[in-house]
Rosetta silent file (secondary structure, phi, psi, omega in degrees, C-alpha in Angstrom):
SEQUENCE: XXXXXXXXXXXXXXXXXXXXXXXXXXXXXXXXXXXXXXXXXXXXXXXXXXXXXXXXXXXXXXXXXXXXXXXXXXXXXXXXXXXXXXXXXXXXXXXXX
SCORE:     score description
SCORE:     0.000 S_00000001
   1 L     0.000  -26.748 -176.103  -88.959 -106.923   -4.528 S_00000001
   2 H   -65.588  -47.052 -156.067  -87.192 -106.332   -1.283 S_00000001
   3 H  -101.969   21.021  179.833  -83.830 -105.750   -2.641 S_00000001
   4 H  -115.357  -32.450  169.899  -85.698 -102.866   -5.569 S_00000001
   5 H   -64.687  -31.534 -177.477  -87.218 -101.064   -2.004 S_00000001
   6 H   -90.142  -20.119  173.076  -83.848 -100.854   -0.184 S_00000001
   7 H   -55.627  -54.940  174.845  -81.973  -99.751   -3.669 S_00000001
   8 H   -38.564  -75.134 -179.773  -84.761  -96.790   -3.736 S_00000001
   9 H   -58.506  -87.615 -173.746  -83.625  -95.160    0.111 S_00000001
  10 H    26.552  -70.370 -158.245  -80.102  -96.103   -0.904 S_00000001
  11 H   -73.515  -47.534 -166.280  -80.681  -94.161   -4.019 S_00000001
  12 H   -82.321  -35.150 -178.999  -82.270  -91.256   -2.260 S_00000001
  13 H   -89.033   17.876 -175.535  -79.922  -91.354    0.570 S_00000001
  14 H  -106.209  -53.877  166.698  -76.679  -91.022   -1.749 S_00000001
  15 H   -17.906  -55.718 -171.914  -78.739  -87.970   -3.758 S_00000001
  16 H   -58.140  -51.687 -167.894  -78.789  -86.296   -0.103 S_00000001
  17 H   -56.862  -48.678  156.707  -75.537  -86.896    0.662 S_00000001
  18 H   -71.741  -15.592  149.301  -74.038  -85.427   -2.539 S_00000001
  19 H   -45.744  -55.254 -151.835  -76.376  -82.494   -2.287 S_00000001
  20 H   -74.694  -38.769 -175.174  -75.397  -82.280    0.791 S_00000001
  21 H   -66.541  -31.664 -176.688  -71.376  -82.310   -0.278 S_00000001
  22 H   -68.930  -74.698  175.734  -72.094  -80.063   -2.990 S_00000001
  23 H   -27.025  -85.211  162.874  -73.756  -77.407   -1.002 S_00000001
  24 H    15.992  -83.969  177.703  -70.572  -77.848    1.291 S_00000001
  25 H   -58.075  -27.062  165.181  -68.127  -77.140   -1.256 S_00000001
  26 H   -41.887  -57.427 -173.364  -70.481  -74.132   -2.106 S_00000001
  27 H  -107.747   14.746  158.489  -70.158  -72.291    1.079 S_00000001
  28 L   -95.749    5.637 -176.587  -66.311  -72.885    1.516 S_00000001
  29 L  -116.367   19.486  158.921  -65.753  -71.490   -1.510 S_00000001
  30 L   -63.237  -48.469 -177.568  -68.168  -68.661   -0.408 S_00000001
  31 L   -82.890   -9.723  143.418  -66.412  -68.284    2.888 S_00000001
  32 H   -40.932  -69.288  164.504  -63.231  -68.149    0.632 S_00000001
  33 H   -37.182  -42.004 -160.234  -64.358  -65.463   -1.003 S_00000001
  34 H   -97.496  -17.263  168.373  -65.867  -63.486    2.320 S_00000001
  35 H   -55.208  -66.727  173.637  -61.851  -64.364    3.505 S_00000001
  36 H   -47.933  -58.622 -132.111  -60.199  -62.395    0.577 S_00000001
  37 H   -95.041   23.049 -174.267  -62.089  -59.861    0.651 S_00000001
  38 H  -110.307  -26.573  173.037  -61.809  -59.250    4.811 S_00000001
  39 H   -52.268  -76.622  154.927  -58.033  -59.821    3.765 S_00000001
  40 L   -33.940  -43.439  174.295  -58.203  -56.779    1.532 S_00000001
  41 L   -88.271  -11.245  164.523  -60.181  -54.630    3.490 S_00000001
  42 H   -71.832  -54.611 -177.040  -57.344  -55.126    6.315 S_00000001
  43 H   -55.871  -25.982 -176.764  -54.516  -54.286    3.755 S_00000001
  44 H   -89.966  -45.527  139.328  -56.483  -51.202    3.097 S_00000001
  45 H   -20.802  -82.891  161.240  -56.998  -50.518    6.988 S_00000001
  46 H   -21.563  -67.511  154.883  -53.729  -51.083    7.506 S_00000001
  47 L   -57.161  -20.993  168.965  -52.447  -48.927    4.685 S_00000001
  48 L   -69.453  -49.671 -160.245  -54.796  -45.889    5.747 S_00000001
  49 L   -84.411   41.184  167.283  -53.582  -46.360    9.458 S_00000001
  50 L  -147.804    6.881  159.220  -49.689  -46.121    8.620 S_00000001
  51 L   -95.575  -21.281  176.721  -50.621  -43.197    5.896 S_00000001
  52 H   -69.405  -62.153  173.837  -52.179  -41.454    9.074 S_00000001
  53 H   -34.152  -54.598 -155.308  -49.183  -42.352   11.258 S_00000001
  54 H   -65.282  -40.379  168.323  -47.042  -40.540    8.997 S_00000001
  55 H   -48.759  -46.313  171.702  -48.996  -37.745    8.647 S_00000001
  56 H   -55.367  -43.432 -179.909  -49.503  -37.081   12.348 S_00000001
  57 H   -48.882  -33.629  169.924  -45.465  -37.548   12.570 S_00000001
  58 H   -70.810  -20.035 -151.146  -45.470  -34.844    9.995 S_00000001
  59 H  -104.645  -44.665  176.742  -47.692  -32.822   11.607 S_00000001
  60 H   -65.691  -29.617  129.807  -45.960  -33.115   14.885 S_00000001
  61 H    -9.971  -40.877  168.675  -43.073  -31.804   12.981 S_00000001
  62 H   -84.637  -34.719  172.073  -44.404  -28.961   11.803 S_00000001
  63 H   -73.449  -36.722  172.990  -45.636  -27.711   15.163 S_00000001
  64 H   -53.098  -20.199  157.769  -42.340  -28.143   16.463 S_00000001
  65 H   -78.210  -32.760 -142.874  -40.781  -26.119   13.958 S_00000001
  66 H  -104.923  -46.128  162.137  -43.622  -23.653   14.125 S_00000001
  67 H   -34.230  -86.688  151.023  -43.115  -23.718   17.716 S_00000001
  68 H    -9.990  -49.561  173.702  -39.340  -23.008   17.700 S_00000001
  69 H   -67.128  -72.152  151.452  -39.858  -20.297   15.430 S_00000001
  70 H   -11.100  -51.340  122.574  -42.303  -18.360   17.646 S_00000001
  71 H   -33.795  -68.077 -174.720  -39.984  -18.322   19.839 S_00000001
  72 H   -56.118  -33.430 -175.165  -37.241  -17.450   18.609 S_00000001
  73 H   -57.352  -39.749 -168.588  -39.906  -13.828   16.889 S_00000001
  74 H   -59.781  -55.932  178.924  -40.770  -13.482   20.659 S_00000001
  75 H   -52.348  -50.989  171.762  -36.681  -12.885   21.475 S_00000001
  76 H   -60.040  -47.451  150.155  -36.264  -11.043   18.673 S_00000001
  77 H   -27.766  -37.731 -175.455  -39.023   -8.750   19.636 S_00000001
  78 H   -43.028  -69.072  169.600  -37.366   -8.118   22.758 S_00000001
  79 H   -64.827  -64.085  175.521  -34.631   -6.449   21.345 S_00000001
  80 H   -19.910  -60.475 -138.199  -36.661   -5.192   17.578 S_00000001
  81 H   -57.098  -71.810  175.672  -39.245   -3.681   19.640 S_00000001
  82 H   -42.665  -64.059  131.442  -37.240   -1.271   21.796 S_00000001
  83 H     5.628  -63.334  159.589  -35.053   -0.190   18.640 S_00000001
  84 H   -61.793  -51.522  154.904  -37.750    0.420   17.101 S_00000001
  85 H   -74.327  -17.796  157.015  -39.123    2.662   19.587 S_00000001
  86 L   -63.050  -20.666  177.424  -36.252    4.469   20.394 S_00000001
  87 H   -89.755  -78.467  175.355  -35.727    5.340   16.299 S_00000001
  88 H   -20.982  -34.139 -142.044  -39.315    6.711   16.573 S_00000001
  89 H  -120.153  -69.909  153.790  -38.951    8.793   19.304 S_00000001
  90 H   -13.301  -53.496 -156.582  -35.467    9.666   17.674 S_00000001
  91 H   -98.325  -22.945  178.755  -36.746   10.587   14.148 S_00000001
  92 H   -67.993  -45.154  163.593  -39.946   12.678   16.325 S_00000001
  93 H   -68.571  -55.749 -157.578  -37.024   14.926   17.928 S_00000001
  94 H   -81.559  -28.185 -172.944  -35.076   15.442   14.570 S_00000001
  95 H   -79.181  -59.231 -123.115  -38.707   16.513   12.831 S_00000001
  96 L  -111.870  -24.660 -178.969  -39.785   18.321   15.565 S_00000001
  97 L  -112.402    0.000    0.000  -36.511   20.460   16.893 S_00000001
């Protein structure tokens, strides 16, 4: 009778144990799971912030040309401008005399 009481906890404590292992195995292949997909959302991170880089790189490009350009309309104005008023003032006298 003795050795049918200790068979019972035995019994019950190898149930727990494999419960317990199962359950285990459960949430590592949960926390597998919550890995990929933290994996993935980096690769996606990652891939936004180096579609951004380029774009700013692009962008700073563009002012610098747009920049450059400005300039140079400003010089050219310098010279246009007068030219231009001097033909006016020209073509005002030729109407006009």
């Amino acid at each position: 009778m003795a050795e049918q009481m200790q068979a019972g906890p035995d019994r019950e404590m190898l149930d727990v144990l494999k419960r317990i292992s199962r359950n285990q195995e459960k949430l590592l292949e949960g926390q597998q799971t919550a890995l990929e997909l933290q994996r993935q959302q980096f690769d996606m991170a990652r891939t936004q912030f180096e579609r951004a880089e380029r774009l700013n790189d692009r962008a700073e490009q563009i002012q610098e040309t747009s920049a450059r350009m400005v300039a140079a309309a400003r010089k050219a104005m310098v010279v246009i401008l007068p030219v231009i008023i001097f033909l006016v003032i020209y073509l005002t006298w030729l109407i006009f005399r």
